[in-house]
C-alpha positions in Angstrom: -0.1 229.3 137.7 1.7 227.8 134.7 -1.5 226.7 133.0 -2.9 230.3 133.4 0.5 231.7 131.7 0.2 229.3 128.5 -3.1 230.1 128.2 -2.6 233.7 128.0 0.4 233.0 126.2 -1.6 231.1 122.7 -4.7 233.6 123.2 -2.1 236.2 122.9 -0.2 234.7 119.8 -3.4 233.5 118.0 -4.9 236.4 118.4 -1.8 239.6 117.8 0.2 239.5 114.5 3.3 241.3 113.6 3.4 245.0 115.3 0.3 244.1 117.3 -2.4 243.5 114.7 -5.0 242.1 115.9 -5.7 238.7 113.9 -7.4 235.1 115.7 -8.0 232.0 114.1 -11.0 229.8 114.3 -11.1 225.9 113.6 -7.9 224.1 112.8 -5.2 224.7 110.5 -6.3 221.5 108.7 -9.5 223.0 107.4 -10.4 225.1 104.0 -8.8 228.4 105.0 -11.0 231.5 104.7 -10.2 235.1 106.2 -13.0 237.6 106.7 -12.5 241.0 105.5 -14.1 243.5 107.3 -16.1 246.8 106.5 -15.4 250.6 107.1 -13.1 252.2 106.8 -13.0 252.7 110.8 -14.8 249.2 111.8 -13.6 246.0 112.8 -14.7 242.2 113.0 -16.1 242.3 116.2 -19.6 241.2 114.6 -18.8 238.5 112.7 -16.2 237.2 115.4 -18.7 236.9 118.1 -21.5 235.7 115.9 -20.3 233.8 113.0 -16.8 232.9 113.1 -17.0 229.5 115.4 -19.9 228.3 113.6 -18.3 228.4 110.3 -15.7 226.8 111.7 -17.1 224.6 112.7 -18.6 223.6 109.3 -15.0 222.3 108.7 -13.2 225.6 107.5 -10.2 227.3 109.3 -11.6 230.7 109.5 -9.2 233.4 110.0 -10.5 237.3 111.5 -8.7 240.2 111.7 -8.8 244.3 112.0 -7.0 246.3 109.4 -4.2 248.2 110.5 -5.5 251.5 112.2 -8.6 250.6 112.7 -10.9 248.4 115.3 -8.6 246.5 117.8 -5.2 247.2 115.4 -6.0 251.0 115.9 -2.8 251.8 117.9 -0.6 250.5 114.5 0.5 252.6 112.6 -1.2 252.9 109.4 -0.9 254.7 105.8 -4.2 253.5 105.0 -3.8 252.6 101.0 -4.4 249.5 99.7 -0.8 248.4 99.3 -0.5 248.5 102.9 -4.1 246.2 103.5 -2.8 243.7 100.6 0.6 243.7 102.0 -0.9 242.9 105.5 -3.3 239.6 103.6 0.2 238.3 102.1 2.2 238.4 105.8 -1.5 236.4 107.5 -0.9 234.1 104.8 2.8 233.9 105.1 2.1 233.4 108.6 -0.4 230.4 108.8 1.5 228.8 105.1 -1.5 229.5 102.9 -1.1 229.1 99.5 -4.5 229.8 98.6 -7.4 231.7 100.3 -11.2 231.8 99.9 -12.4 235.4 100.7 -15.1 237.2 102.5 -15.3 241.0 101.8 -18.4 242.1 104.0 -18.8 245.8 102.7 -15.8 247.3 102.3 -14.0 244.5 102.9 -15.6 243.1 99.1 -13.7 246.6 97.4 -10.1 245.1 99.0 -11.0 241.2 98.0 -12.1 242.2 94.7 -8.6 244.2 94.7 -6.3 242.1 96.4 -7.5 239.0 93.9 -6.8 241.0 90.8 -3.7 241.7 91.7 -2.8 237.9 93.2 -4.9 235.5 91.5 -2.3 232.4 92.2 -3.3 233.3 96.1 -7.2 233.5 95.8 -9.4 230.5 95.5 -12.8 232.7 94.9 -14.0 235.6 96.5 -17.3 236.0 98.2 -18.9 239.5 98.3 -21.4 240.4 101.4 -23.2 243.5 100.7 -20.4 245.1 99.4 -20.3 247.8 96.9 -19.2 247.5 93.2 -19.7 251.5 92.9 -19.8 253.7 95.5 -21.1 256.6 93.8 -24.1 254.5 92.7 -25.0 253.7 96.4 -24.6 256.8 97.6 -27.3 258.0 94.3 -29.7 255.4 95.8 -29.3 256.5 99.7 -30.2 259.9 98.8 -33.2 258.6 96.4 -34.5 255.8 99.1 -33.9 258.9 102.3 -35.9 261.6 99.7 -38.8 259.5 99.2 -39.1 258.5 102.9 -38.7 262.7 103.9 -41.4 263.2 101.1 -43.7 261.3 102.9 -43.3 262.5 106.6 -43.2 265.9 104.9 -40.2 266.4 106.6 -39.4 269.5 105.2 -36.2 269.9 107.4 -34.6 266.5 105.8 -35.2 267.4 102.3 -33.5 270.7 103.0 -30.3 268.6 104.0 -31.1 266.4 101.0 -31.5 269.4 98.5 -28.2 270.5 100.0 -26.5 266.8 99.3 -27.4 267.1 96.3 -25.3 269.8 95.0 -22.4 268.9 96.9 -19.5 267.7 95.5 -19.9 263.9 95.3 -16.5 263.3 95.5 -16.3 264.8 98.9 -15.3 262.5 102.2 -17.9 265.3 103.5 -20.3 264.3 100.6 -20.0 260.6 101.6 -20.4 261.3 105.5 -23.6 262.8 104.8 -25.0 259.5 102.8 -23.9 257.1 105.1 -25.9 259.5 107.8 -28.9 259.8 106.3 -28.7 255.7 105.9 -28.1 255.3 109.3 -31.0 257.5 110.2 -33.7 256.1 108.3 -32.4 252.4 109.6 -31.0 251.2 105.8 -28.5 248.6 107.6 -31.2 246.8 109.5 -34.2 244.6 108.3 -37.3 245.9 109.0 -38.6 242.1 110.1 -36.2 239.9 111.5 -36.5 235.9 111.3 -36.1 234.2 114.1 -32.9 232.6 114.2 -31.9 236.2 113.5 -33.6 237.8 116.9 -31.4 235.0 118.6 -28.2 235.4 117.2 -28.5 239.6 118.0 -29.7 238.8 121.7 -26.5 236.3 122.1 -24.4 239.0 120.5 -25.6 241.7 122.8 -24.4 239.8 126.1 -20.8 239.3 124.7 -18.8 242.4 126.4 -17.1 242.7 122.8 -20.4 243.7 121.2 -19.5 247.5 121.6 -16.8 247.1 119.6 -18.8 246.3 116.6 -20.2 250.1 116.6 -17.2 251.5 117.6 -15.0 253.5 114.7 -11.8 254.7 114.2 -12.3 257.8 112.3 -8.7 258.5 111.2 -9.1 255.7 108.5 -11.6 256.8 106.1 -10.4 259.8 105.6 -7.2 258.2 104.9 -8.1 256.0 102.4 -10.1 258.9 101.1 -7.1 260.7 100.5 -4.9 257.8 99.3 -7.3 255.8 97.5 -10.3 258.0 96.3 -12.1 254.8 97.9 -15.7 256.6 97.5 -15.3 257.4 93.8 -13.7 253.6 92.5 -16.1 251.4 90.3 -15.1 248.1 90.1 -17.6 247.0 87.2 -14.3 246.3 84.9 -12.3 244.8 88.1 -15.2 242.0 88.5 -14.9 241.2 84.6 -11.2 240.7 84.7 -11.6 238.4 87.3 -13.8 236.5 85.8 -12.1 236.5 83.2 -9.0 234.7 85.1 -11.4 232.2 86.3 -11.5 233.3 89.9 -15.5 232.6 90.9 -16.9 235.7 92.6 -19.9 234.3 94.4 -22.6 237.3 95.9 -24.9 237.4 99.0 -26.8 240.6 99.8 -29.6 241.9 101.6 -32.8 242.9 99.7 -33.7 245.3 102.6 -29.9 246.5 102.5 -30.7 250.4 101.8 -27.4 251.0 100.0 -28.4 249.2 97.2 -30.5 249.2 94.3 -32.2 246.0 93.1 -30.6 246.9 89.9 -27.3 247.6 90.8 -27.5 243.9 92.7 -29.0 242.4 89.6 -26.3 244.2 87.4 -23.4 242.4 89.1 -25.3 239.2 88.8 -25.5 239.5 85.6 -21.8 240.1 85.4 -20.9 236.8 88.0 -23.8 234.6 87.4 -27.1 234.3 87.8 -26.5 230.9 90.1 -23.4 232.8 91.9 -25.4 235.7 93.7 -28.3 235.3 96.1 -30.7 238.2 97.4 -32.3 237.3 100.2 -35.8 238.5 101.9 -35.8 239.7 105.7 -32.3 240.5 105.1 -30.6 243.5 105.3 -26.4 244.7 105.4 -25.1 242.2 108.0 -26.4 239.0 106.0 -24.2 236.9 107.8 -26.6 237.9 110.8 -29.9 238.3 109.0 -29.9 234.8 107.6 -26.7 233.1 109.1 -28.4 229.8 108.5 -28.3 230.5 104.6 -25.0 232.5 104.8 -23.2 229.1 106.1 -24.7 227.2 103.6 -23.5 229.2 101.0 -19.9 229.4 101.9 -19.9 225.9 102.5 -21.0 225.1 99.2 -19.0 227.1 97.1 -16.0 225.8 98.9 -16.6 222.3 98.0 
């Protein structure tokens, strides 16, 4: 009986933070500290926690996951859902575990708050690693409705382009603009590759036994609205963000899907030419989730830029 009750006391205190913020820690405290940032607004780790977390780990690193406040698995917190609030959460984790300084992973969204949170704390930030995340919204949300068009145009699906046509003259600054995008993404399978590798076919099939797996679909829908009303989250370019960064010597290191549909080749070949031709990677068979799609490569390239 006593061994049951410490083991649900340390999954309980690894794995909650302050008001019930759901944060757990992979590896040992003695490892290169790295914190995963999720996507959304309205998602959660889930993916990357069941798939990827233990094995970076155990490449040496002590990998920290966690769900912003309001959404995922921290969705009963309370939550004002600006970026004060996310970057004052990042400071208590690493007040918490006594990190000075942080390599981190912004899958998606998760890139717009590292990119953010480094400006603003450079001392705290040893580089930044962006995974399919956006620098502009506005320009991904121009090539969804370009990609979806062309695919409508030839299943002369007259009904689509209708809802295109209408997209089009919406006002793109619009949550309800935005919505739409991400639909028409979802619908015409822009987050998946359209071959997966092997290794990748495994580590889904694995993933789809865990119990947890449902949680990596499952969103909160209170927080992009809010951050759409705080932030303006859908209409922020951070071409000039990534430049002062660089400019502070903080490395900003890139891994993205070529068959990620939110994404241009040129707007991924525009931030490479802003970070560094050696500091991004675009990889084949790979699509939004690259720590997924090609995990094998994905580890790698943490590992090495956190030599």
């Amino acid at each position: 009986m006593k061994k049951i009750a410490l083991l649900f006391l340390l999954f309980f205190t690894t794995t909650f933070f302050g008001q019930e913020l759901y944060v757990k820690q992979y590896g040992t405290e003695k490892g290169t500290p790295i914190l995963f940032l999720h996507g959304g607004p309205g998602y959660n780790s889930a993916a990357f926690e069941i798939t990827t977390a233990q094995k970076l780990a155990d490449q040496g690193f002590f990998v920290l996951v966690y769900d912003r406040r309001g959404e995922g698995r921290s969705a009963d917190v309370k939550a004002n859902f600006t970026f004060e609030e996310s970057f004052s959460d990042i400071d208590a984790i690493l007040e918490k575990y006594k990190i000075k300084k942080i390599s981190l992973i912004g899958h998606s969204f998760g890139g717009i708050l590292a990119t953010l949170y480094a400006e603003k704390n450079p001392t705290k930030v040893k580089n930044i690693i962006l995974v399919g995340a956006p620098v502009s919204l506005q320009e991904a949300f121009k090539n969804i409705i370009s990609r979806s068009k062309k695919i409508y145009e030839e299943k002369e699906d007259k009904v689509s382009l209708n809802y295109i046509s209408m997209l089009e003259n919406m006002d793109p600054s619009t949550m309800q603009y935005a919505s739409y995008c991400f639909a028409h993404a979802m619908q015409n399978g822009f987050y998946s590759p359209k071959k997966r590798t092997d290794e990748a076919k495994a580590i889904y099939a694995e993933f789809l036994k865990n119990p947890d797996a449902k949680l990596a679909s499952k969103m909160t829908i209170e927080a992009p609205q809010g951050f759409a009303n705080n932030e303006k989250y859908t209409t922020i370019d951070l071409t000039e963000n990534v430049k002062n960064l660089k400019s502070k010597k903080i490395p900003i290191y890139g891994l993205y899907g070529m068959e990620d549909g939110l994404f241009s080749e040129k707007q991924v070949t525009d931030l490479q030419g802003i970070i560094g031709e050696n500091n991004l990677f675009y990889l084949e068979d790979c699509s939004h989730n690259v720590f997924i799609d090609q995990q094998s490569k994905f580890l790698e390239k943490v590992k090495l830029w956190n030599k």
